[in-house]
NUGU-893860 format. One record per residue: residue number from 1; residue in three letters; x, y, z of N, C-alpha, C in turn. Coordinates in nm, 3 decimals, m for minus. Layout:
// residues N
  nukol  gumar      n.x      n.y      n.z     ca.x     ca.y     ca.z      c.x      c.y      c.z
    NUM    ALA        X        Y        Z        X        Y        Z        X        Y        Z
...
END
This chain:
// residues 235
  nukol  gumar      n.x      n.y      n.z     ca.x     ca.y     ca.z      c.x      c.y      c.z
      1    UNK    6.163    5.547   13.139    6.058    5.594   13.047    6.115    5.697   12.951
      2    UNK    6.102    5.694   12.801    6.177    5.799   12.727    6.088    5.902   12.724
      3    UNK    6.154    6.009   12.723    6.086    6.154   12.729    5.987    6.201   12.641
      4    UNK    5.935    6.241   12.600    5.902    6.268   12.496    5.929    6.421   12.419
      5    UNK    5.906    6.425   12.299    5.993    6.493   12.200    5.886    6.623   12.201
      6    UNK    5.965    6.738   12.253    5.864    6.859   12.298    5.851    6.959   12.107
      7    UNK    5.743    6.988   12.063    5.701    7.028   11.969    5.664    7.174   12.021
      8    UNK    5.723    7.289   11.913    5.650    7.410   11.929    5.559    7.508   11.791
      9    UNK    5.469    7.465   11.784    5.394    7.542   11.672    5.349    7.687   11.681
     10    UNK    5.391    7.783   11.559    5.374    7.870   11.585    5.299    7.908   11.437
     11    UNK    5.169    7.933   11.412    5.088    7.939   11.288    4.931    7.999   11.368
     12    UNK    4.931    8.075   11.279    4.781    8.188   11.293    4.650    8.142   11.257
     13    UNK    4.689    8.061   11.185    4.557    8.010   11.111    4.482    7.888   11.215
     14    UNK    4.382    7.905   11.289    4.325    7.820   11.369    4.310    7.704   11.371
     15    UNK    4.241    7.678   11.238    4.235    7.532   11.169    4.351    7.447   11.163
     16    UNK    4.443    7.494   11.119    4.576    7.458   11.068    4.677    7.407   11.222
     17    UNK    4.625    7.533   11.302    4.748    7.506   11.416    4.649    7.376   11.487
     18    UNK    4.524    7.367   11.522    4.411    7.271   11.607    4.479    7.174   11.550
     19    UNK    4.446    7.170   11.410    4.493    7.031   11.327    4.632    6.970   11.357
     20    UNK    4.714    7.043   11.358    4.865    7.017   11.381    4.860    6.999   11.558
     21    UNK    4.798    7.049   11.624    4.840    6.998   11.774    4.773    6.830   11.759
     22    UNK    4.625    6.821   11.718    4.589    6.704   11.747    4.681    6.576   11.679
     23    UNK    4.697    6.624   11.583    4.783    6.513   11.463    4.931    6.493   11.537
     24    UNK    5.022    6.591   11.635    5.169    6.553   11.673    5.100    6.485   11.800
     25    UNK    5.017    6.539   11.907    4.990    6.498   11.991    4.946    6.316   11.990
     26    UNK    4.865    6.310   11.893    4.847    6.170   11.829    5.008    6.051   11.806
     27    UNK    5.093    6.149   11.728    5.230    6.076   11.723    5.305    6.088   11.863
     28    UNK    5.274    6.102   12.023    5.335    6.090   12.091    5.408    6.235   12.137
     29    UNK    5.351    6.313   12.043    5.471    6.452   12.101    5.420    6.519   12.218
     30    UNK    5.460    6.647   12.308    5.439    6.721   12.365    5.404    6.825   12.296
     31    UNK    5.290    6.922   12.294    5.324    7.039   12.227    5.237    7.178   12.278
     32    UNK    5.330    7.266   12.257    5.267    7.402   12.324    5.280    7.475   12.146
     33    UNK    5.148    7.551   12.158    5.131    7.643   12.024    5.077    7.810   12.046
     34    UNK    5.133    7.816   11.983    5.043    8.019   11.973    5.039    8.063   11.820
     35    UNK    4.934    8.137   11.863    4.906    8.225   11.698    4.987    8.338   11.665
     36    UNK    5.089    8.407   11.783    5.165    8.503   11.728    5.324    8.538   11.712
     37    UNK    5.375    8.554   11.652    5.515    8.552   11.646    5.584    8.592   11.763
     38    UNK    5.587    8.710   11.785    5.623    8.774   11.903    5.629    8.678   12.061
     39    UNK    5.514    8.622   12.066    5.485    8.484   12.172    5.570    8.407   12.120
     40    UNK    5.555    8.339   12.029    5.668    8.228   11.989    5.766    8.263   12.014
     41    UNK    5.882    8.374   12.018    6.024    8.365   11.998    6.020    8.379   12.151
     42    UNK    5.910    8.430   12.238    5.949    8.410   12.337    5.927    8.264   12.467
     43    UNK    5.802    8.204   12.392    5.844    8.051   12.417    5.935    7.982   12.405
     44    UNK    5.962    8.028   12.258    6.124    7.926   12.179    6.204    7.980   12.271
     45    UNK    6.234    8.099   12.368    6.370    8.114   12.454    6.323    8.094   12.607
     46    UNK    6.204    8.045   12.630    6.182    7.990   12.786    6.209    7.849   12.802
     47    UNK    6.161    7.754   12.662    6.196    7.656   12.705    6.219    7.547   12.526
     48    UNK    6.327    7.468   12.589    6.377    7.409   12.518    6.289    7.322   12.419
     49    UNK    6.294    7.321   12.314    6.211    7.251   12.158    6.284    7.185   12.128
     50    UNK    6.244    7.042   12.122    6.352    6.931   11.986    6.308    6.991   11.883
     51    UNK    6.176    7.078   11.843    6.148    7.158   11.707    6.084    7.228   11.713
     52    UNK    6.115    7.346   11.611    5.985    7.392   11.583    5.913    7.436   11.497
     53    UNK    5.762    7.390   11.475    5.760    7.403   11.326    5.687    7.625   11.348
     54    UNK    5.754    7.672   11.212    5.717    7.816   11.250    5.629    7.822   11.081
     55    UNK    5.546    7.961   11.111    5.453    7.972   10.994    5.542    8.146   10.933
     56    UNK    5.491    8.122   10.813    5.601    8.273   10.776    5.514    8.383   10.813
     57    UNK    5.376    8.414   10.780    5.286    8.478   10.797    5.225    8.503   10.934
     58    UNK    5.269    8.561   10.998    5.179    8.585   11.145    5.220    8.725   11.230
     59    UNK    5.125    8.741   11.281    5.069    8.876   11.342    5.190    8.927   11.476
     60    UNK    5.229    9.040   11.482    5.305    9.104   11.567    5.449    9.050   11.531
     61    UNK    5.498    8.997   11.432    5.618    8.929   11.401    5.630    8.818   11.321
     62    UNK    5.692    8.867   11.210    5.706    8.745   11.063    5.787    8.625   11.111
     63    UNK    5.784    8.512   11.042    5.835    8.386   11.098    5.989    8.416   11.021
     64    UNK    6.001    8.457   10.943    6.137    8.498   10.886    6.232    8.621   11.002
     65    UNK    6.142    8.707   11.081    6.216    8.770   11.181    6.263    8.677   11.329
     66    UNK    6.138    8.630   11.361    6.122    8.522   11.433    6.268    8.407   11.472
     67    UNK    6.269    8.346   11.292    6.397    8.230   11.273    6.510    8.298   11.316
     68    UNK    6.541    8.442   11.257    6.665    8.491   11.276    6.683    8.541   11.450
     69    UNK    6.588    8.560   11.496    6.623    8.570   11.645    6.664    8.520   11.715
     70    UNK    6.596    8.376   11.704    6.634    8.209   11.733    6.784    8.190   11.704
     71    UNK    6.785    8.228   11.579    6.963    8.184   11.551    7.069    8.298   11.601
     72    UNK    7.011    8.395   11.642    7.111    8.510   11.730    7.151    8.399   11.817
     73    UNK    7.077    8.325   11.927    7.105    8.280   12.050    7.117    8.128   12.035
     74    UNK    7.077    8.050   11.941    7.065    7.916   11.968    7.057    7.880   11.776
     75    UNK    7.157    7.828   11.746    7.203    7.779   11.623    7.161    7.647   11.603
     76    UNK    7.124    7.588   11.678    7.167    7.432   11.673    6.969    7.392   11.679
     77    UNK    6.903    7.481   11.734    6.761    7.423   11.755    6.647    7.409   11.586
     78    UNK    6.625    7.287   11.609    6.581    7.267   11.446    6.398    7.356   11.461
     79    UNK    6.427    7.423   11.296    6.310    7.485   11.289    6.251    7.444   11.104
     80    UNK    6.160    7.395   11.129    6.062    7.368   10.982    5.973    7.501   10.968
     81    UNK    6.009    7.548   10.862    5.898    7.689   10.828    5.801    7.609   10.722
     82    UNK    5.675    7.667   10.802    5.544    7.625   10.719    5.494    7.775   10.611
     83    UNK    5.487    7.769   10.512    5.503    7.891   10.426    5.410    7.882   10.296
     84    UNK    5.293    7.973   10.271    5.216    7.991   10.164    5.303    8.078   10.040
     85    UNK    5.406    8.132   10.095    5.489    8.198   10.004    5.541    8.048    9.917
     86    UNK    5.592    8.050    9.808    5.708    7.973    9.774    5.729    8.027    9.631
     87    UNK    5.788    8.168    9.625    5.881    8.146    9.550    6.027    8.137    9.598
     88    UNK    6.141    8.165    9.518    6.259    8.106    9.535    6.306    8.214    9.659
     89    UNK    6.265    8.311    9.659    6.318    8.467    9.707    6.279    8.430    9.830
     90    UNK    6.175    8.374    9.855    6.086    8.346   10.037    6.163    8.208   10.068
     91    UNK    6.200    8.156    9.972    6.239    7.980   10.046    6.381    8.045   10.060
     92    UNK    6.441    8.116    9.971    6.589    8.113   10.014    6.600    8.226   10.142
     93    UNK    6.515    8.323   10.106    6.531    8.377   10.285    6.520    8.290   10.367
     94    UNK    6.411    8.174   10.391    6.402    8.175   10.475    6.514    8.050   10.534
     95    UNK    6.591    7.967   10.437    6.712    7.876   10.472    6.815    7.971   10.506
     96    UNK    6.827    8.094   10.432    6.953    8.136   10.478    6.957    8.253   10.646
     97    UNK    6.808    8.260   10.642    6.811    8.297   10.821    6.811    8.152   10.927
     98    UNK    6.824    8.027   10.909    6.864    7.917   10.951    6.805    7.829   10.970
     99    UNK    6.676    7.829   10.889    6.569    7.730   10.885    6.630    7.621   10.815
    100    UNK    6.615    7.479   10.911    6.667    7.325   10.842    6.600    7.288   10.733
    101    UNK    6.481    7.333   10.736    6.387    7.311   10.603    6.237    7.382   10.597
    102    UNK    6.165    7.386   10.506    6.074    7.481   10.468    5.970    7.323   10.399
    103    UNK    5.813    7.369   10.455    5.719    7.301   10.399    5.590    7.370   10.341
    104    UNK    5.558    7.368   10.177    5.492    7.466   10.076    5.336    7.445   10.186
    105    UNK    5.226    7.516   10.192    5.113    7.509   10.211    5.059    7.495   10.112
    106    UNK    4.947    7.394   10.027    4.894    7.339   10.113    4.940    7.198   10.120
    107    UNK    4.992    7.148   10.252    5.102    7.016   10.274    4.981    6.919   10.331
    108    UNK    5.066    6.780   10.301    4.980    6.669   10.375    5.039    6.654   10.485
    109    UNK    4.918    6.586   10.556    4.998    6.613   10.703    5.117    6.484   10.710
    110    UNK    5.070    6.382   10.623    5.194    6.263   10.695    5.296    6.265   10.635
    111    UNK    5.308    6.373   10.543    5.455    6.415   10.495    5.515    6.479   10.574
    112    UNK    5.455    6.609   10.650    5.507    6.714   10.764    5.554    6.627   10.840
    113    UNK    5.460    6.485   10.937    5.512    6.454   11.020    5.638    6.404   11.000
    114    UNK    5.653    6.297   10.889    5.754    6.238   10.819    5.907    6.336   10.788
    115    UNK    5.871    6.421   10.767    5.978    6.509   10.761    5.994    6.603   10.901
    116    UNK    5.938    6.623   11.011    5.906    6.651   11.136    6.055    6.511   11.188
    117    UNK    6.017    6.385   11.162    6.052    6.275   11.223    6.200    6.282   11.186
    118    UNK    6.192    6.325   11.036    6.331    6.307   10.999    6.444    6.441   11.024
    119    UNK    6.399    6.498   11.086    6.503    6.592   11.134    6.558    6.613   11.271
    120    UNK    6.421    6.539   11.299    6.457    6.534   11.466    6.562    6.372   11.464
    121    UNK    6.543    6.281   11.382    6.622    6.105   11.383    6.796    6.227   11.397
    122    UNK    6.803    6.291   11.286    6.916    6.334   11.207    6.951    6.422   11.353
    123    UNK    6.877    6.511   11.408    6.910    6.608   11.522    6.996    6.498   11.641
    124    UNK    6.907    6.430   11.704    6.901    6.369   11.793    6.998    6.216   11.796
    125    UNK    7.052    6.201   11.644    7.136    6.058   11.610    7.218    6.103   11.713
    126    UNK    7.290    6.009   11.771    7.468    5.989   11.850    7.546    5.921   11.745
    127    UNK    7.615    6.015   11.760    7.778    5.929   11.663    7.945    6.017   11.712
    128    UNK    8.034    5.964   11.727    8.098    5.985   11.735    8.182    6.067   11.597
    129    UNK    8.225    6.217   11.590    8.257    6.246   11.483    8.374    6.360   11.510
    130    UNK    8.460    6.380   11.448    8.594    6.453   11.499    8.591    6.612   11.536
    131    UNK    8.615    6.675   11.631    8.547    6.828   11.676    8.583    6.931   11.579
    132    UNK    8.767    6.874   11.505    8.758    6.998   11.450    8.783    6.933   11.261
    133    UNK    8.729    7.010   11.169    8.759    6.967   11.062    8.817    7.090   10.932
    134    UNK    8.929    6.988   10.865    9.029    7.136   10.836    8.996    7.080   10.671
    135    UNK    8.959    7.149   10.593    8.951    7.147   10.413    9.046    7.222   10.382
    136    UNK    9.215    7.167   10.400    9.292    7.230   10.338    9.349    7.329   10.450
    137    UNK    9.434    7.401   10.373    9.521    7.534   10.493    9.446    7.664   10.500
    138    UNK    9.364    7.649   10.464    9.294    7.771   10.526    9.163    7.781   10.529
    139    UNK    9.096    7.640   10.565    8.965    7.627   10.599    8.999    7.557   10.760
    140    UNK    8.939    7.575   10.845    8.995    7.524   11.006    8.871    7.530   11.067
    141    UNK    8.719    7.427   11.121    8.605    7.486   11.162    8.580    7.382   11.285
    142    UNK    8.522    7.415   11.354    8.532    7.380   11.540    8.400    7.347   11.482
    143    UNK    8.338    7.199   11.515    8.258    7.141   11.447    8.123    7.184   11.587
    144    UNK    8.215    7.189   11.701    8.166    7.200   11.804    8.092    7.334   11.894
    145    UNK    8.195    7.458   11.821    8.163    7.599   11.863    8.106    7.650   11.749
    146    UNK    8.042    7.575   11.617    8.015    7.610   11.503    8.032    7.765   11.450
    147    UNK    8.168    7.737   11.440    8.265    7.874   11.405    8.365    7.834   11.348
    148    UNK    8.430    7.877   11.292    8.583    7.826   11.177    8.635    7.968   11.130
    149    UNK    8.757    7.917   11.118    8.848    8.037   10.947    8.864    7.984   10.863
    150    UNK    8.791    8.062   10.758    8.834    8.066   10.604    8.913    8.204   10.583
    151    UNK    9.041    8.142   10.491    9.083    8.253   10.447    9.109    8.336   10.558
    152    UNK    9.179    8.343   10.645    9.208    8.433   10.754    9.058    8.552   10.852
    153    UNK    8.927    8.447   10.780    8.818    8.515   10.854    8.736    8.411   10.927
    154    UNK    8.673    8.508   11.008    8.589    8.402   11.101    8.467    8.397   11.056
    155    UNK    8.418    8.253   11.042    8.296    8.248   10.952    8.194    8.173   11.045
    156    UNK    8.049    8.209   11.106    7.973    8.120   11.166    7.872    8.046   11.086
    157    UNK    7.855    7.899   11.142    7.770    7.769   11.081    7.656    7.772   11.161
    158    UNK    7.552    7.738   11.103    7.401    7.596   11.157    7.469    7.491   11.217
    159    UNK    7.426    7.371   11.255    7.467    7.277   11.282    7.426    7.192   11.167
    160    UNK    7.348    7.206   11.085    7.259    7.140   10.966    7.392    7.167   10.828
    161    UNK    7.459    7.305   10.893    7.616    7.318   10.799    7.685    7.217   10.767
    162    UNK    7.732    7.249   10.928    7.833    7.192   10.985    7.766    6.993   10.919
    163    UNK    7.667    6.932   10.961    7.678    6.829   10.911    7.679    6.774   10.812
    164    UNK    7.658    6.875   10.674    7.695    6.896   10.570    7.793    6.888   10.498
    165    UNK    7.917    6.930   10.558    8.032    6.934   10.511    8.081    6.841   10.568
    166    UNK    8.065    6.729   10.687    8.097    6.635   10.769    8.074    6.528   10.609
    167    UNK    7.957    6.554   10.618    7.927    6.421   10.469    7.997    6.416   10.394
    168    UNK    8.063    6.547   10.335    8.131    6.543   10.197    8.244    6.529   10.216
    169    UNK    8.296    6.599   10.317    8.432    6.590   10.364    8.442    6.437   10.398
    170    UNK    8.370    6.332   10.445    8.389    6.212   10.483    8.382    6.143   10.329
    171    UNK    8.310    6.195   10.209    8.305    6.119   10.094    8.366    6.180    9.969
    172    UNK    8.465    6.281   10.042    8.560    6.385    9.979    8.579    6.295    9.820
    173    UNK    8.591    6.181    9.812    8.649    6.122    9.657    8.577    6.133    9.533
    174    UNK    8.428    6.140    9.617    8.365    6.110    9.466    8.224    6.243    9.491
    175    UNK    8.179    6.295    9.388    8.072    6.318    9.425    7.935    6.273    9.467
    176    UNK    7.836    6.379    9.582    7.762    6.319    9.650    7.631    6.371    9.585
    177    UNK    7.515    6.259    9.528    7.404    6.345    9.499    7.309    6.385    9.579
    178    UNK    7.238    6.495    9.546    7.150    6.542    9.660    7.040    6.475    9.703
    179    UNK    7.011    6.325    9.628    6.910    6.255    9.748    6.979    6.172    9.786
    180    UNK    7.076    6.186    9.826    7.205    6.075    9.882    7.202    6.221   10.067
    181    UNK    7.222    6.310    9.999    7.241    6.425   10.128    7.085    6.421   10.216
    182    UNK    6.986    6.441   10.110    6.887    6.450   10.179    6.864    6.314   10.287
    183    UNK    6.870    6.158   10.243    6.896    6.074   10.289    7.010    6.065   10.418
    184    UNK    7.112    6.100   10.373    7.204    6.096   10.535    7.246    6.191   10.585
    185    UNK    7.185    6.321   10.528    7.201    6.436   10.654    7.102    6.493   10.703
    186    UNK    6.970    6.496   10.620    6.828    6.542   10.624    6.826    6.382   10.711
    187    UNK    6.818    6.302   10.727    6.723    6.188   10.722    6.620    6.132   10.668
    188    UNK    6.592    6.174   10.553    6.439    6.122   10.484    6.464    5.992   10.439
    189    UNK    6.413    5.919   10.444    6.346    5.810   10.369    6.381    5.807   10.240
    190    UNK    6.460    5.697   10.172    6.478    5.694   10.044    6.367    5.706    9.911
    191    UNK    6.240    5.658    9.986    6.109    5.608    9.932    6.035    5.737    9.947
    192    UNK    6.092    5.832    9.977    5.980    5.946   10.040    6.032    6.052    9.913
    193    UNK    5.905    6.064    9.837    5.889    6.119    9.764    5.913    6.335    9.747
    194    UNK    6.028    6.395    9.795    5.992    6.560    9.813    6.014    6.608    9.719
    195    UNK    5.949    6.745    9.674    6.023    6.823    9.625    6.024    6.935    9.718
    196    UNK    6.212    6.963    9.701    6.246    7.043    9.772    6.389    7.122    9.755
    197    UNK    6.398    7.266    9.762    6.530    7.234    9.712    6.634    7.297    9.838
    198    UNK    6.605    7.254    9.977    6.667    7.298   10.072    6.817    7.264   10.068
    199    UNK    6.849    7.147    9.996    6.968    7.089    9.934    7.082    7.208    9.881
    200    UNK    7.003    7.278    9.778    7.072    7.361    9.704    7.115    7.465    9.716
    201    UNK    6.995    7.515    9.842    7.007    7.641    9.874    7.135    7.639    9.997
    202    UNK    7.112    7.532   10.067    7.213    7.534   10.197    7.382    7.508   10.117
    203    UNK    7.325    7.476   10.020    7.490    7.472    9.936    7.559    7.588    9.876
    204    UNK    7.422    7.665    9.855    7.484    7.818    9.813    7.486    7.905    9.945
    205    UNK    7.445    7.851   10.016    7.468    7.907   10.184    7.638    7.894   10.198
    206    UNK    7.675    7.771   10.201    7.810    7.758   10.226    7.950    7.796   10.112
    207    UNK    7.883    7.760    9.991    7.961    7.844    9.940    7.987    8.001    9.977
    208    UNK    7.930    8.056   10.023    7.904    8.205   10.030    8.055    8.218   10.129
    209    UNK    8.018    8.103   10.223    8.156    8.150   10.344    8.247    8.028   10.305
    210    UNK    8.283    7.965   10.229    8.387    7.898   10.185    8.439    7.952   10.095
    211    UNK    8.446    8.009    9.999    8.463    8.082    9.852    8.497    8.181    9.841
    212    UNK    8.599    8.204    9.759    8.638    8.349    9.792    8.540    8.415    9.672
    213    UNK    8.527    8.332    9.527    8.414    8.360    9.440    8.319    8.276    9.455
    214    UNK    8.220    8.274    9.561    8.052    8.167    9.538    8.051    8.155    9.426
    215    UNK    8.058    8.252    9.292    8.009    8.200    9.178    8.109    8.107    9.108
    216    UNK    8.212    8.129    9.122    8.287    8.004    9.085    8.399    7.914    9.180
    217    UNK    8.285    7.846    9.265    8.370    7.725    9.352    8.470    7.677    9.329
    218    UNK    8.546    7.672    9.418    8.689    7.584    9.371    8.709    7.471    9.491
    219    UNK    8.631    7.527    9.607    8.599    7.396    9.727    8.494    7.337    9.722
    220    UNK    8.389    7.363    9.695    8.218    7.290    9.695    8.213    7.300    9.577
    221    UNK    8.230    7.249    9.498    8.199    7.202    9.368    8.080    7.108    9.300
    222    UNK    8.033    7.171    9.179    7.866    7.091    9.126    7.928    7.005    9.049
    223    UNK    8.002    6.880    9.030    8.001    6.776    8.905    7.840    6.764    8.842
    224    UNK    7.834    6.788    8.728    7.789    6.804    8.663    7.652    6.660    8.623
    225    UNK    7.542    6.632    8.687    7.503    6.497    8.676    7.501    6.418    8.789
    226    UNK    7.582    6.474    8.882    7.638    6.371    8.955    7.641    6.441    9.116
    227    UNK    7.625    6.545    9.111    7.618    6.566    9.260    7.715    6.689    9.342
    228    UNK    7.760    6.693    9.442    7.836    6.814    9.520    7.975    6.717    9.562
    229    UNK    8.034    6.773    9.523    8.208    6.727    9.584    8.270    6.841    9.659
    230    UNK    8.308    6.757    9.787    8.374    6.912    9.835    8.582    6.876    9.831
    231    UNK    8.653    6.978    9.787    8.771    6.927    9.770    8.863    7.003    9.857
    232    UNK    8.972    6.921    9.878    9.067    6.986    9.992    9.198    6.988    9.864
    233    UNK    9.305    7.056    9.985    9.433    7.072    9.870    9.479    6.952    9.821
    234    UNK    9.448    6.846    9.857    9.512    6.702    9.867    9.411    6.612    9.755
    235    UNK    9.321    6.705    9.697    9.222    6.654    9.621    9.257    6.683    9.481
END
């Protein structure tokens, strides 16, 4: 019998969280919810989540303090922030404390689930893929202890990074566009309509620890039209 896929909601708003238990519970999930932050981070460390979706706004502890706690201890556990904020300043906090992706309020629900589905396909895929991966002589990153050196420093990854640079580094020749990434590292649906720019931001995430200037790449590179190329010395 396959398990089923344990869901953790953490959102204040009554309506919103009722609605969201009945609607995952409906798709087959498991799910435990609370209205306060503080509770959540300590659910999220009693017991194991294939996800969790977190709200930014909530009582005794922001979902932006919340994410970053999570990623003190556990890097790899996927978290969707549900967020009435959206300007650029709240979405990029909240990717660069280690959220896989961010969904604007007010959302439909069969998009959430849909993008719920597609992170967990992308989490949960099996593939065989090489532990350690080197961009050149002085990029070296343990795909596995999501840790590496750049430049003679030690730099720590997401796992949502780390599969990031797996893509480009595997399509190192040409550039990759970002609904090509969203498609095979996000998992979405080619047909699935987002706007979103978790793409961009997780790219200026990595530039930050690849680069000796983020502002002007010389390994993650924007072709112009065309997408993100990442280049090694051999490129």
């Amino acid at each position: 019998m396959t398990r089923k896929r344990r869901l953790l909601i953490v959102e204040d708003e009554f309506a919103i969280r009722s609605g969201l238990i009945d609607v995952f519970v409906f798709h087959g999930y498991e799910v435990e919810a609370t209205d306060d932050g503080r509770d959540g981070l300590e659910q999220a460390k009693r017991g194991r989540f294939d996800l969790i979706l977190l709200d930014v706004m909530l009582p005794s502890m922001n979902g932006f303090d919340v994410c970053e706690a999570i990623r003190e201890y556990d890097r790899e556990q996927p978290i969707i922030m549900l967020t009435a904020k959206v300007t650029d300043e709240d979405i990029v906090n909240g990717l660069r404390l280690g959220a896989d992706d961010y969904v604007a309020k007010p959302f439909g629900v069969q998009e959430l689930v849909l993008r719920v589905e597609a992170v967990l396909r992308r989490t949960l895929k099996s593939e065989v893929t090489q532990r350690v991966l080197e961009l050149g002589t002085q990029v070296r990153i343990d795909c596995e202890a999501l840790e590496g050196e750049v430049d003679g420093k030690t730099e720590s990854f997401t796992r949502r990074e780390i599969d990031i640079l797996r893509y480009l580094a595997a399509h190192h020749d040409r550039p990759v566009p970002r609904e090509e990434l969203l498609t095979e590292v996000w998992g979405y649906a080619r047909d699935l309509d987002i706007e979103t720019r978790t793409v961009d931001i997780h790219i200026a995430k990595l530039r930050r620890k690849l680069e000796r200037q983020p502002k002007q790449p010389e390994r993650l590179v924007t072709v112009r039209t065309a997408g993100y190329r990442l280049l090694t010395d051999a490129d």
